[in-house]
TORKOL-4160 file (C-alpha; in steps of 0.2 Angstrom, whole numbers, padded with zeros to 4 digits, m for minus):
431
<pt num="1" X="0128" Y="0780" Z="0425"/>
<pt num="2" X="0126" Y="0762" Z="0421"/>
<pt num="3" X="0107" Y="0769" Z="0414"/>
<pt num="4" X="0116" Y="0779" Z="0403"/>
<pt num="5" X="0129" Y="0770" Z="0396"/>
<pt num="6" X="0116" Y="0756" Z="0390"/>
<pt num="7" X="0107" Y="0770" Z="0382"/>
<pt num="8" X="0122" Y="0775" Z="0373"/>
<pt num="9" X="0127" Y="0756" Z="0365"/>
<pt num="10" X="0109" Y="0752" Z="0360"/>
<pt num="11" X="0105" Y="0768" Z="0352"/>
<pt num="12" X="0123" Y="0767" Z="0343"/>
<pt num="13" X="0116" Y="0748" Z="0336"/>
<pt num="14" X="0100" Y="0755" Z="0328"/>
<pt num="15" X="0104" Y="0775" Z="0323"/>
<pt num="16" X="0124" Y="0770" Z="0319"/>
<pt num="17" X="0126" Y="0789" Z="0329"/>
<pt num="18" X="0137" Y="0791" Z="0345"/>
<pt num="19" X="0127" Y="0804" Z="0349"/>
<pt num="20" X="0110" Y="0815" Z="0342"/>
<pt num="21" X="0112" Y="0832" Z="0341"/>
<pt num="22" X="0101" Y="0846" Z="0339"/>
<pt num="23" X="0107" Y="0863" Z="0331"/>
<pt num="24" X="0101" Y="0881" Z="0329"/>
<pt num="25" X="0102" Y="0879" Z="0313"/>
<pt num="26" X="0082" Y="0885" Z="0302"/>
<pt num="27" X="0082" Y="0875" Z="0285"/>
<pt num="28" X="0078" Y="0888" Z="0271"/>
<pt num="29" X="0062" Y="0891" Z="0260"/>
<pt num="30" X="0071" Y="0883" Z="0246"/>
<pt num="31" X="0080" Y="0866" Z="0256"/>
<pt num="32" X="0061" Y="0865" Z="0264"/>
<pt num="33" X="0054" Y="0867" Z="0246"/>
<pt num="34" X="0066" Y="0852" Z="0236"/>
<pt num="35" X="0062" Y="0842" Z="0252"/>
<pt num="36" X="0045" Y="0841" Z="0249"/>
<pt num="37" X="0046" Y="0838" Z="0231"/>
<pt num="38" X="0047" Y="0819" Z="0234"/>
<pt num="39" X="0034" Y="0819" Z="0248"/>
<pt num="40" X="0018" Y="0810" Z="0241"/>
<pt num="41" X="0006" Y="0817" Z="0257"/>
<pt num="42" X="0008" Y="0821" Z="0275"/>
<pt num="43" X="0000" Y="0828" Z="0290"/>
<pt num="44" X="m0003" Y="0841" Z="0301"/>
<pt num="45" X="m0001" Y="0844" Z="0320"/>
<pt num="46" X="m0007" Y="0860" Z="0327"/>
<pt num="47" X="0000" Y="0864" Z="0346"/>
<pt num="48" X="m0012" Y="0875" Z="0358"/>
<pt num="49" X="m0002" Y="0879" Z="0372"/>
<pt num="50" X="m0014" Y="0887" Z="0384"/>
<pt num="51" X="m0021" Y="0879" Z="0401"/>
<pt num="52" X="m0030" Y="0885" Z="0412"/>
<pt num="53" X="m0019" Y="0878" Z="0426"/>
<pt num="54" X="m0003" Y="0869" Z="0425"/>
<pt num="55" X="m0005" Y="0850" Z="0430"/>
<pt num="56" X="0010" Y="0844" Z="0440"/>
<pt num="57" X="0014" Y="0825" Z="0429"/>
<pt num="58" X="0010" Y="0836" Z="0413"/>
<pt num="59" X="0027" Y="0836" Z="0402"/>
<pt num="60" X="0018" Y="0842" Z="0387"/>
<pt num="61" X="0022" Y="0860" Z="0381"/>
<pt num="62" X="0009" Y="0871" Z="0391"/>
<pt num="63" X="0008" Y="0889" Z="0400"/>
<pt num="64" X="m0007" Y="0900" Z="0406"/>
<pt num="65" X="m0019" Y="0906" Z="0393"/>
<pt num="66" X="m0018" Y="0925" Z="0392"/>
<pt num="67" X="m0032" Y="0934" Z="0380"/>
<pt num="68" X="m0019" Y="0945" Z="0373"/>
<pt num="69" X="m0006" Y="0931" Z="0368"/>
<pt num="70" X="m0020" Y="0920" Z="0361"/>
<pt num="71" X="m0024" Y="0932" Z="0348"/>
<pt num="72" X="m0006" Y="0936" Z="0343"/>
<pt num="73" X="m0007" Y="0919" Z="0343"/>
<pt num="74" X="m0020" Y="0917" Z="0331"/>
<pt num="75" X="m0013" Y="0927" Z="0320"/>
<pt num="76" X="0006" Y="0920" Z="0318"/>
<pt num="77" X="m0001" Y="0902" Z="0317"/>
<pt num="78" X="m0010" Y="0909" Z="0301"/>
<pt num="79" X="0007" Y="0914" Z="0296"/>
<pt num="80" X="0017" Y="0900" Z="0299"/>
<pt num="81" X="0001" Y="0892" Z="0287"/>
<pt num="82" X="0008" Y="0907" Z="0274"/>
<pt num="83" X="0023" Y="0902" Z="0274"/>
<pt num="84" X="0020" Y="0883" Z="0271"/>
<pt num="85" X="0007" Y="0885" Z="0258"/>
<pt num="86" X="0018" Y="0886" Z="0241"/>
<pt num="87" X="0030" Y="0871" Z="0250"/>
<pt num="88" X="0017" Y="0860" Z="0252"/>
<pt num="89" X="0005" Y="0866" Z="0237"/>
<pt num="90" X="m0006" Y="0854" Z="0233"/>
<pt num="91" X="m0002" Y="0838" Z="0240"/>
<pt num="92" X="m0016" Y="0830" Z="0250"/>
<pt num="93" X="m0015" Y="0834" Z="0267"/>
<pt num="94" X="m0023" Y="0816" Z="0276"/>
<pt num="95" X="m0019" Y="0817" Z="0295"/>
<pt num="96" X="m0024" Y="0834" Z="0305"/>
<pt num="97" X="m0022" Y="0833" Z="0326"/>
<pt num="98" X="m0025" Y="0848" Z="0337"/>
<pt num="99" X="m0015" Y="0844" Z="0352"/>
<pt num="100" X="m0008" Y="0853" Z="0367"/>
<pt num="101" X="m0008" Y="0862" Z="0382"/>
<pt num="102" X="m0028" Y="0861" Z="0381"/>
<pt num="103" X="m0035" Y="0867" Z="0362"/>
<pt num="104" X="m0051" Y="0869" Z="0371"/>
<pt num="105" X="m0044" Y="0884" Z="0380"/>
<pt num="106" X="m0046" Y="0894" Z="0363"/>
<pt num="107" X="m0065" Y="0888" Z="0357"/>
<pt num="108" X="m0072" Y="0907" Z="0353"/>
<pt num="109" X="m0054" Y="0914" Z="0354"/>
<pt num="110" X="m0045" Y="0910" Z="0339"/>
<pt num="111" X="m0045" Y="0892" Z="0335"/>
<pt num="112" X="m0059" Y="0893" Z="0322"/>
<pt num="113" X="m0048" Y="0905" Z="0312"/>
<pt num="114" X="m0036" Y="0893" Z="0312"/>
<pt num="115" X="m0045" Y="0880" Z="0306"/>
<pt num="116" X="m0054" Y="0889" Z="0292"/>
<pt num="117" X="m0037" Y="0898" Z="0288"/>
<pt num="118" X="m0030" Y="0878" Z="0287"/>
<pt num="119" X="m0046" Y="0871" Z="0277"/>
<pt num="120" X="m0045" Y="0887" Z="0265"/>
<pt num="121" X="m0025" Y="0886" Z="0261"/>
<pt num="122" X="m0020" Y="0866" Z="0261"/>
<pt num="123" X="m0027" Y="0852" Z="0251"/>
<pt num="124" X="m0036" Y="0845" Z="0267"/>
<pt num="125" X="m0042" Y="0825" Z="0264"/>
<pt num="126" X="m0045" Y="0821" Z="0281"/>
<pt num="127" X="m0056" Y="0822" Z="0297"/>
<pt num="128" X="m0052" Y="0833" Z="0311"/>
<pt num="129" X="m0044" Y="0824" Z="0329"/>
<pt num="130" X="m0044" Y="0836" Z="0345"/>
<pt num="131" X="m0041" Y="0835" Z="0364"/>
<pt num="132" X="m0052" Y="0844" Z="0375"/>
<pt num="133" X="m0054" Y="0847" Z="0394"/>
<pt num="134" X="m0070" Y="0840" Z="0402"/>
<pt num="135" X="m0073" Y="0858" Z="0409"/>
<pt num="136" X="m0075" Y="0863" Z="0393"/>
<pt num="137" X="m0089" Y="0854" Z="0384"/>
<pt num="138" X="m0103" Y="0862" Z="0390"/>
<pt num="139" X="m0117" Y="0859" Z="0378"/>
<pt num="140" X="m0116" Y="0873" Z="0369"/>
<pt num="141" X="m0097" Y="0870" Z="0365"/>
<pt num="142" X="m0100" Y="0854" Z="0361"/>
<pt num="143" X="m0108" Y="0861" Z="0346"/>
<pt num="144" X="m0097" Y="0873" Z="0342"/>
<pt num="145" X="m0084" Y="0859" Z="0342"/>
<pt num="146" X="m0093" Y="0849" Z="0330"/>
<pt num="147" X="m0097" Y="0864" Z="0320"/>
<pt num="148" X="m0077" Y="0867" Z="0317"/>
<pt num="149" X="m0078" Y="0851" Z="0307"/>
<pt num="150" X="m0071" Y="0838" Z="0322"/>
<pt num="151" X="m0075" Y="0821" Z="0320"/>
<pt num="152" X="m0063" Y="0813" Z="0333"/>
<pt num="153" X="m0062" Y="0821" Z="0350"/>
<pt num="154" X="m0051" Y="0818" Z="0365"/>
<pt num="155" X="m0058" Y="0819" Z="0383"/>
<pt num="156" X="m0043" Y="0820" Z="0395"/>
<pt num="157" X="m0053" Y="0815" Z="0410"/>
<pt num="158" X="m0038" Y="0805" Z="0418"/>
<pt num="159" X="m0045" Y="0797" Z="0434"/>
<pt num="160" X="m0064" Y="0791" Z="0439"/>
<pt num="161" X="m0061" Y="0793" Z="0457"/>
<pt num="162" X="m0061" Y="0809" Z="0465"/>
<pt num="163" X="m0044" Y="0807" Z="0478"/>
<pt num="164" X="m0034" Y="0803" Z="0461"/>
<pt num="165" X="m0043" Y="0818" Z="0453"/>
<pt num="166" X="m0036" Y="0827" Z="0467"/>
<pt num="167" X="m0021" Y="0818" Z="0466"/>
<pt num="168" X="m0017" Y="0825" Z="0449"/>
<pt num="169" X="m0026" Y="0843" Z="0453"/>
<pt num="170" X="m0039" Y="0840" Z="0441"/>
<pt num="171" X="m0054" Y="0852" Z="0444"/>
<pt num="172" X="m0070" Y="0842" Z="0444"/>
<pt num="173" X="m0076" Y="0827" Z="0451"/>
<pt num="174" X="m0079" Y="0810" Z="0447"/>
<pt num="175" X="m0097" Y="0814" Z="0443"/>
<pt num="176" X="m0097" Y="0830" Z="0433"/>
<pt num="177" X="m0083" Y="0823" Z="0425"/>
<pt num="178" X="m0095" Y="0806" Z="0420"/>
<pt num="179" X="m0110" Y="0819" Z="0415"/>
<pt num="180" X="m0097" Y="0827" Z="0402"/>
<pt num="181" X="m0092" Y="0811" Z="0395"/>
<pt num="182" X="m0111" Y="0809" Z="0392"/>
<pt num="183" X="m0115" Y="0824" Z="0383"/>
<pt num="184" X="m0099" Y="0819" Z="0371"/>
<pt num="185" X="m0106" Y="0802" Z="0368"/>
<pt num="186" X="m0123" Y="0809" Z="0362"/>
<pt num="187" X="m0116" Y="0820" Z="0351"/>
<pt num="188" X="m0113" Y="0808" Z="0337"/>
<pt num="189" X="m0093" Y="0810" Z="0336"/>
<pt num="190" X="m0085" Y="0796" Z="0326"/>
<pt num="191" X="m0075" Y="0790" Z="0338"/>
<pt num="192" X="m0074" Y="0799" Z="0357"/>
<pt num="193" X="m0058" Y="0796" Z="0367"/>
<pt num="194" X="m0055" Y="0795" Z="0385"/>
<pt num="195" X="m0038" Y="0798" Z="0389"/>
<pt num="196" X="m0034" Y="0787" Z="0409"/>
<pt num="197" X="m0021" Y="0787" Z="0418"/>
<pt num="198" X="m0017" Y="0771" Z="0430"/>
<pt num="199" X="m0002" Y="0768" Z="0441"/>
<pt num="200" X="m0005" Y="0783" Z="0450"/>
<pt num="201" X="0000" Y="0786" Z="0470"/>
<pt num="202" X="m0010" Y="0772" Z="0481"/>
<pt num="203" X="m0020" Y="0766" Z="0466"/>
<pt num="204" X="m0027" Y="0748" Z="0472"/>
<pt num="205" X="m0028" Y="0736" Z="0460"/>
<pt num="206" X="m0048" Y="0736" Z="0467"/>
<pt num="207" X="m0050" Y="0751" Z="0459"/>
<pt num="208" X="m0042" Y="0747" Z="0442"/>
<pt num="209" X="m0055" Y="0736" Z="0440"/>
<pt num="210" X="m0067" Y="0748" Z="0446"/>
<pt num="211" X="m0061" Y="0762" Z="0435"/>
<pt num="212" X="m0060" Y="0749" Z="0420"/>
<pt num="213" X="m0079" Y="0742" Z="0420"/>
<pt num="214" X="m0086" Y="0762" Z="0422"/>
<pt num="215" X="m0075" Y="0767" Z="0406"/>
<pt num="216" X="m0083" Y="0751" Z="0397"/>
<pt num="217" X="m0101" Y="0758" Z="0405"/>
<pt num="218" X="m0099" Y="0773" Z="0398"/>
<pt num="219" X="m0101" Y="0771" Z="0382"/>
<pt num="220" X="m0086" Y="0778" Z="0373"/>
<pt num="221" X="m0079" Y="0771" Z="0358"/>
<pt num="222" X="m0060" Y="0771" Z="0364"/>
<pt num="223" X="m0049" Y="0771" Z="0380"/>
<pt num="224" X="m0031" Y="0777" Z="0379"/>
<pt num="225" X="m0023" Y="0770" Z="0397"/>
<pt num="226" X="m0009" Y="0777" Z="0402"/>
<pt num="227" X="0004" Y="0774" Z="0416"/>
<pt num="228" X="0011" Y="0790" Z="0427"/>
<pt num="229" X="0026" Y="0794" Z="0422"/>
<pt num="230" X="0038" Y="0806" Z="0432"/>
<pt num="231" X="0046" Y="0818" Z="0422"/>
<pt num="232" X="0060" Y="0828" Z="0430"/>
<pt num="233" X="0055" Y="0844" Z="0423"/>
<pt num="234" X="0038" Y="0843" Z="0428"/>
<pt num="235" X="0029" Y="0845" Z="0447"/>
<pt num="236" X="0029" Y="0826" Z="0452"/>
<pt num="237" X="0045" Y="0823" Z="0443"/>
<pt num="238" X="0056" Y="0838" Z="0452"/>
<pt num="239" X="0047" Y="0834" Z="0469"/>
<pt num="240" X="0052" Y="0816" Z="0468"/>
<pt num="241" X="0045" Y="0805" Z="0482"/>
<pt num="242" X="0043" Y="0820" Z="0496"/>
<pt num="243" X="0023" Y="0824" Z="0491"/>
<pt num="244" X="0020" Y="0804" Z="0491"/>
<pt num="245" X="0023" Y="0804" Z="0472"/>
<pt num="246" X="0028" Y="0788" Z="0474"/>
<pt num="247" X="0029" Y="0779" Z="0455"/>
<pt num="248" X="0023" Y="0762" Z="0453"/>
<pt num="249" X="0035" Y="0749" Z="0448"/>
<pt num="250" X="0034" Y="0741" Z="0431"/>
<pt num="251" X="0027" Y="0724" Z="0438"/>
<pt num="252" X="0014" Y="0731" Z="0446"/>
<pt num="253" X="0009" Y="0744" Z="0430"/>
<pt num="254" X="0009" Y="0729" Z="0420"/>
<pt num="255" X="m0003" Y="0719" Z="0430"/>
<pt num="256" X="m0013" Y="0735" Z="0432"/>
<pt num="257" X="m0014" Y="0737" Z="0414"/>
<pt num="258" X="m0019" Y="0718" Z="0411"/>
<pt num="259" X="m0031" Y="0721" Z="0422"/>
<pt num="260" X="m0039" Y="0734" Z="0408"/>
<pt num="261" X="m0035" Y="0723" Z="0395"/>
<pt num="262" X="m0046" Y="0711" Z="0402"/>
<pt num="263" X="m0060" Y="0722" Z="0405"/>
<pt num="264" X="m0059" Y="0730" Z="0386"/>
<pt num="265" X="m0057" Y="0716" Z="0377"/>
<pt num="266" X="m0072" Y="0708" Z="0388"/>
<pt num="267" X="m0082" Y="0722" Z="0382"/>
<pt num="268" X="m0078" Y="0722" Z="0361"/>
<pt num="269" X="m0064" Y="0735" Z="0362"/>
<pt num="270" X="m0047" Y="0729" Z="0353"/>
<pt num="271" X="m0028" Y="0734" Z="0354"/>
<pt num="272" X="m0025" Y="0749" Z="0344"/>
<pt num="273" X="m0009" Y="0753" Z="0350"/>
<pt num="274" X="0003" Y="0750" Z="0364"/>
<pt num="275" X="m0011" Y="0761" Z="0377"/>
<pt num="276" X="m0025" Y="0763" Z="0367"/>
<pt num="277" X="m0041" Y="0750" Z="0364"/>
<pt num="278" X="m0053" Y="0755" Z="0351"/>
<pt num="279" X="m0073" Y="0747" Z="0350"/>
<pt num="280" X="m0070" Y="0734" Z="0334"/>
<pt num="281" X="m0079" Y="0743" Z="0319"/>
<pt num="282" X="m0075" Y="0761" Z="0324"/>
<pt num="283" X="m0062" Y="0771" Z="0318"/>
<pt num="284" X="m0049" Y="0775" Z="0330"/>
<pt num="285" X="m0043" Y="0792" Z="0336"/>
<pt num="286" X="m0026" Y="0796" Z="0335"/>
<pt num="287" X="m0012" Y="0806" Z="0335"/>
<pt num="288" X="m0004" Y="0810" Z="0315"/>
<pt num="289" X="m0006" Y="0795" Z="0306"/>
<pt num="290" X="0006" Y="0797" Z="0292"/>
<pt num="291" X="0025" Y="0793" Z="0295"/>
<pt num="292" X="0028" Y="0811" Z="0288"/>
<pt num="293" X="0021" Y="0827" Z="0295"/>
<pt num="294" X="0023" Y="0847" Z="0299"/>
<pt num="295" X="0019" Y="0855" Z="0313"/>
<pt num="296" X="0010" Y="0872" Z="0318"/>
<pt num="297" X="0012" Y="0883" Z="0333"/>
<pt num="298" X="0024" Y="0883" Z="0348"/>
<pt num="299" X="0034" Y="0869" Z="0350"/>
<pt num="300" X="0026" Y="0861" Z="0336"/>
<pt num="301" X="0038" Y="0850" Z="0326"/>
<pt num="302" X="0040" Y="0843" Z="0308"/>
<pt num="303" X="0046" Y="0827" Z="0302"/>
<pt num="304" X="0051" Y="0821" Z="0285"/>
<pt num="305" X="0059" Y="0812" Z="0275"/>
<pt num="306" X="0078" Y="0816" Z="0281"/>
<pt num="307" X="0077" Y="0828" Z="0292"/>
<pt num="308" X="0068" Y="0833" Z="0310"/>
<pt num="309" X="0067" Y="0852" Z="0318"/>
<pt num="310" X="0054" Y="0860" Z="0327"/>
<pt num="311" X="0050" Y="0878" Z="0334"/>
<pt num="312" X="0052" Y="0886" Z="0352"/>
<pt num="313" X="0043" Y="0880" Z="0365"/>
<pt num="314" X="0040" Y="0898" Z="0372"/>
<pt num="315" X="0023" Y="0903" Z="0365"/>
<pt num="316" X="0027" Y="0922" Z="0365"/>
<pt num="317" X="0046" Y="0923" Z="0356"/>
<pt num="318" X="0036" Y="0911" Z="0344"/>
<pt num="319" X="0023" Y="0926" Z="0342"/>
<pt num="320" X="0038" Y="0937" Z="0339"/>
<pt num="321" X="0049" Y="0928" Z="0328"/>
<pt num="322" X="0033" Y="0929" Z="0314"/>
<pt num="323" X="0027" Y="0946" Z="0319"/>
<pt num="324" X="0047" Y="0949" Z="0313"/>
<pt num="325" X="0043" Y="0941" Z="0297"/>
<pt num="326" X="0055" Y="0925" Z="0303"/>
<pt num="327" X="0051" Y="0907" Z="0305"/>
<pt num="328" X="0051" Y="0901" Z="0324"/>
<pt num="329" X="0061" Y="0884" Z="0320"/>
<pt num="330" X="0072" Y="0882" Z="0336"/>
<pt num="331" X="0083" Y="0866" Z="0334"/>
<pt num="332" X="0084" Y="0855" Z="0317"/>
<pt num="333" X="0092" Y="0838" Z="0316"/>
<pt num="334" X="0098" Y="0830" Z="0299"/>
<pt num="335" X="0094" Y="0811" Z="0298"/>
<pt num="336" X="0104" Y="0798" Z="0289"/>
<pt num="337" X="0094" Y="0784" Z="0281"/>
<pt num="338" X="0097" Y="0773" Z="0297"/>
<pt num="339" X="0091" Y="0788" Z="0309"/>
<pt num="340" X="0075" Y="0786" Z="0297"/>
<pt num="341" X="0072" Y="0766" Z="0300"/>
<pt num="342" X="0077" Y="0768" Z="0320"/>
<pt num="343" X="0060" Y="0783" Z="0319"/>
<pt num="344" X="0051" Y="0769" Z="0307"/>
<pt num="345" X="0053" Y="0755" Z="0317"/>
<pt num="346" X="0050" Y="0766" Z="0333"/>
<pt num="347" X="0031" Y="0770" Z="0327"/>
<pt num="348" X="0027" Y="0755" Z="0321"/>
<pt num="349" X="0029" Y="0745" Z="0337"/>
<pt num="350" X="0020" Y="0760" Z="0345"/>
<pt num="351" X="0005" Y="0754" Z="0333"/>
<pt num="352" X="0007" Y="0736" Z="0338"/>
<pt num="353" X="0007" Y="0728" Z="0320"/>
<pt num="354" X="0014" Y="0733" Z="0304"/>
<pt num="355" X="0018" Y="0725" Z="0287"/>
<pt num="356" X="0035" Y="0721" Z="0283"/>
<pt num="357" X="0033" Y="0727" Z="0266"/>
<pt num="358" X="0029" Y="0746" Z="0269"/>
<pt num="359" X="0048" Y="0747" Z="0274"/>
<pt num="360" X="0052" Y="0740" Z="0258"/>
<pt num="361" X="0041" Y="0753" Z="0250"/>
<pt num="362" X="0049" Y="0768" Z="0261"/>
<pt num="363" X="0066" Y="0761" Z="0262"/>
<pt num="364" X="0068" Y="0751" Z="0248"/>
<pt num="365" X="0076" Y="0738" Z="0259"/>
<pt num="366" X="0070" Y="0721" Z="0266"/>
<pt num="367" X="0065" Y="0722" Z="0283"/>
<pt num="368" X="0071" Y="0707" Z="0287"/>
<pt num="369" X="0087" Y="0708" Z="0281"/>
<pt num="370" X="0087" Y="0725" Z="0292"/>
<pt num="371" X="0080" Y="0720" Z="0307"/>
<pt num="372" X="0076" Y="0700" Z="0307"/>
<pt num="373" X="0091" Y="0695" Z="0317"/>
<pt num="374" X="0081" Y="0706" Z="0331"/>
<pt num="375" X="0064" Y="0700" Z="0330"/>
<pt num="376" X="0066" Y="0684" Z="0328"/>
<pt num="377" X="0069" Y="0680" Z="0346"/>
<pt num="378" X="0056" Y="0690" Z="0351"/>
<pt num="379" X="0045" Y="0679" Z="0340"/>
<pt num="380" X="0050" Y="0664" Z="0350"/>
<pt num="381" X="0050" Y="0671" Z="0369"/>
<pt num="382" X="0032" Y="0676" Z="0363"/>
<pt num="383" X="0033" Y="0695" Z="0362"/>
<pt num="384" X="0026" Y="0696" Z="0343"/>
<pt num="385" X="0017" Y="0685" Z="0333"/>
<pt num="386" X="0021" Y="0685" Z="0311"/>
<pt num="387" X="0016" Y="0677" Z="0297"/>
<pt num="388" X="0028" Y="0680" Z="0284"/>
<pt num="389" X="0019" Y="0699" Z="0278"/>
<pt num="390" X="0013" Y="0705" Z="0296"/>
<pt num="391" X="0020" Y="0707" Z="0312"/>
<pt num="392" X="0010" Y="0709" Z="0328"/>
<pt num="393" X="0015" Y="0711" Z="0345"/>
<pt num="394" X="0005" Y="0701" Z="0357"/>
<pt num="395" X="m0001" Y="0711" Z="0374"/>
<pt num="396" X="0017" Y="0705" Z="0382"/>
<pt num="397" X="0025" Y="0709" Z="0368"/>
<pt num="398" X="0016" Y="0726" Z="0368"/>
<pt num="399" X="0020" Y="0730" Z="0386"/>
<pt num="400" X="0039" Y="0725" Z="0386"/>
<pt num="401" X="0044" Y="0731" Z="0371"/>
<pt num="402" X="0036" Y="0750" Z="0373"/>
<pt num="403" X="0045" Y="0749" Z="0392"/>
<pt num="404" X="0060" Y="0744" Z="0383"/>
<pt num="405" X="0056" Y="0760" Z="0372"/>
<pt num="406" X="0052" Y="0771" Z="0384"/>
<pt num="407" X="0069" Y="0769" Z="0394"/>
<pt num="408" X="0077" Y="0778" Z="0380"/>
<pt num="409" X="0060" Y="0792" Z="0375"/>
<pt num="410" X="0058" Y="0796" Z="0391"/>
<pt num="411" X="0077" Y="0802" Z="0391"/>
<pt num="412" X="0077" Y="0811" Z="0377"/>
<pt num="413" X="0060" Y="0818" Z="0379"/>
<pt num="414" X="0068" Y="0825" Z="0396"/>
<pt num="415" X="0082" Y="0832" Z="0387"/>
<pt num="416" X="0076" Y="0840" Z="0372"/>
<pt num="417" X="0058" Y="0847" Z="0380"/>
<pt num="418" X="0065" Y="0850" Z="0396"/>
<pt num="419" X="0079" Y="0863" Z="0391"/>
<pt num="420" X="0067" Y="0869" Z="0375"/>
<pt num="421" X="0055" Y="0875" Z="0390"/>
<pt num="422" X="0070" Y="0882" Z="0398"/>
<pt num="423" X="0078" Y="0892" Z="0383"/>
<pt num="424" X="0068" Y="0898" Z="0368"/>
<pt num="425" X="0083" Y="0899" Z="0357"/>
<pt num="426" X="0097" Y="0887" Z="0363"/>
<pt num="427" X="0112" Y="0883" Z="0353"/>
<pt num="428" X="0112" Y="0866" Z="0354"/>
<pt num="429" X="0102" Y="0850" Z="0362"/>
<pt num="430" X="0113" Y="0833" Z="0364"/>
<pt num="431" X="0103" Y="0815" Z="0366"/>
């Protein structure tokens, strides 16, 4: 209750809303098309969201592949891609992430239609990120992988110790998982990814540092670390402590996550976001980079410049809805101008460093006039460094603040994902 309440006040102070609401309510071809006459470029997300099995601490939108659902699939991403083509036009598309679920689920089923379907209809000015399952990049696939076009691939190996694997009801061990991660490397991506999770049920702080020097040995060019988090909708989440899912407290997932810091930045790698350390020189691999974006697929959402919706979760009413000749938008959300700097500011700490000026530029406001009275005594209590253009969040600052963050996302996220897998078409979602 108390939790709540807090919630309530702050996000009050920085989105001037009592509450956020989601509605039913699908923007038309012509409110989409004067909405995008101002945009300047943007990105895409694409959503797979097929797995082969359903991880219990997964809160991402996922179900079981099925063949047949895959290729209906297939073809009503292609037309959601119609039905953006004259909206968007020509304007440079410069970020383009294939998440999910597992994308990897659909290499020879689909995905390279999609792609070429993408790459044929939008003005594409950017390399291709993807996340992939370790099971999946047998040699062969490996190529075909690279053949799509993919520069930046995601490996979501999780653990490097089998009882954690087990733990998290990943199939494969500790060593196949290593000999993967190998043939990745050798492939000449730009930047691979491994995707860890720490905090996790017993972890030692021995093992941490166990974990942290193989990640380094292996020769990959980027570490996102993660902390478990329960989410109630998920397996460990709705199961509580009764399996031993026992959640680290924050004290001891922030030593934990020093304890990687010091390894990565021992070994060349630097911060290139709140979880993520990159080797210095290499590009890093990332989500959507630009602050504006649509998304594809089940699930997938879209955000601009003053307004937010995004599609059912449930992969076959999605199917439907375009086989129907309709649109899968779910819920929409109109953003006022202070809703807009709240999801600015959001990312930007997210990034860990920003220029003040590039809120000027989207908001045509001074940042700090905006948001000075705040950061300023972060800036004294060591949480950020600046020097009159640039703000960076040192690694406290980095840790503290994205908690701070994550006691409101995780929330919402909870909320608005949790009943969206629940009902493919509900009314109305409150934050």
């Amino acid at each position: 209750m108390i939790d709540n309440y807090i919630r309530k006040k702050i996000s009050r102070l920085f989105t001037g809303e009592n509450e956020i609401a989601l509605q039913n309510r699908t923007p038309s071809h012509e409110e989409l098309t004067n909405k995008f006459q101002d945009i300047d470029e943007l990105g895409i997300y694409l959503h797979i969201p097929f797995c082969e099995q359903i991880c219990p601490y997964c809160p991402y939108n996922k179900e079981i592949y099925c063949p047949d659902i895959a290729k209906r699939y297939t073809a009503a991403v292609k037309k959601e891609i119609d039905f953006y083509s004259d909206i968007v036009g020509k304007k440079p598309i410069t970020s383009f992430y294939i998440g999910g679920g597992t994308p990897t689920t659909m290499l020879h089923s689909g995905i390279e239609d999609m792609l070429t379907h993408i790459f044929d209809t939008f003005n594409m000015q950017c390399e291709i990120h993807m996340e992939s399952h370790p099971n999946h990049l047998s040699s062969d696939n490996l190529k075909t992988i690279k053949s799509m076009g993919v520069t930046n691939l995601s490996i979501g190996v999780e653990s490097l110790q089998d009882k954690h694997l087990n733990t998290l009801r990943r199939p494969y061990t500790t060593d196949e998982a290593k000999a993967t991660v190998g043939r990745a490397v050798n492939m000449d991506f730009k930047c691979v990814n491994l995707d860890f999770m720490f905090a996790l049920p017993d972890q030692t702080y021995e093992e941490i540092e166990e974990a942290g020097q193989t990640l380094v040995d292996m020769g990959v060019n980027q570490v996102a670390t993660y902390p478990l988090f329960k989410f109630p909708y998920t397996k460990m989440g709705s199961d509580g402590g009764e399996n031993g899912y026992n959640i680290s407290t924050v004290l001891k997932r922030r030593k934990m996550l020093k304890i990687l810091e010091d390894k990565f930045y021992n070994a060349g790698f630097e911060r290139s976001s709140v979880w993520a350390f990159t080797k210095k020189g290499i590009p890093k691999y990332c989500s959507v980079t630009v602050p504006l974006y649509i998304g594809l697929g089940a699930s997938g959402s879209t955000y601009l410049k003053d307004i937010f919706y995004l599609n059912t979760f449930n992969a076959a009413e999605y199917v439907k809805a375009f086989e129907n000749g309709k649109t899968a938008i779910a819920l929409s959300l109109d953003l006022t101008e202070k809703m807009q700097m709240a999801g600015w500011l959001y990312w930007r700490i997210y990034e860990t460093k920003f220029i003040k000026s590039s809120f000027k530029k989207r908001f045509v406001k001074d940042f700090d006039r905006v948001y000075g009275k705040y950061f300023k005594p972060l800036s004294h209590f060591g949480f950020l460094k600046e020097n009159g253009k640039q703000i960076v969040l040192t690694d406290k600052g980095s840790y503290w603040l994205h908690a701070f963050e994550d006691f409101f996302s995780i929330d919402y996220i909870s909320k608005l994902w949790g009943t969206s897998k629940q009902e493919p078409w509900i009314n109305e979602v409150v934050l």
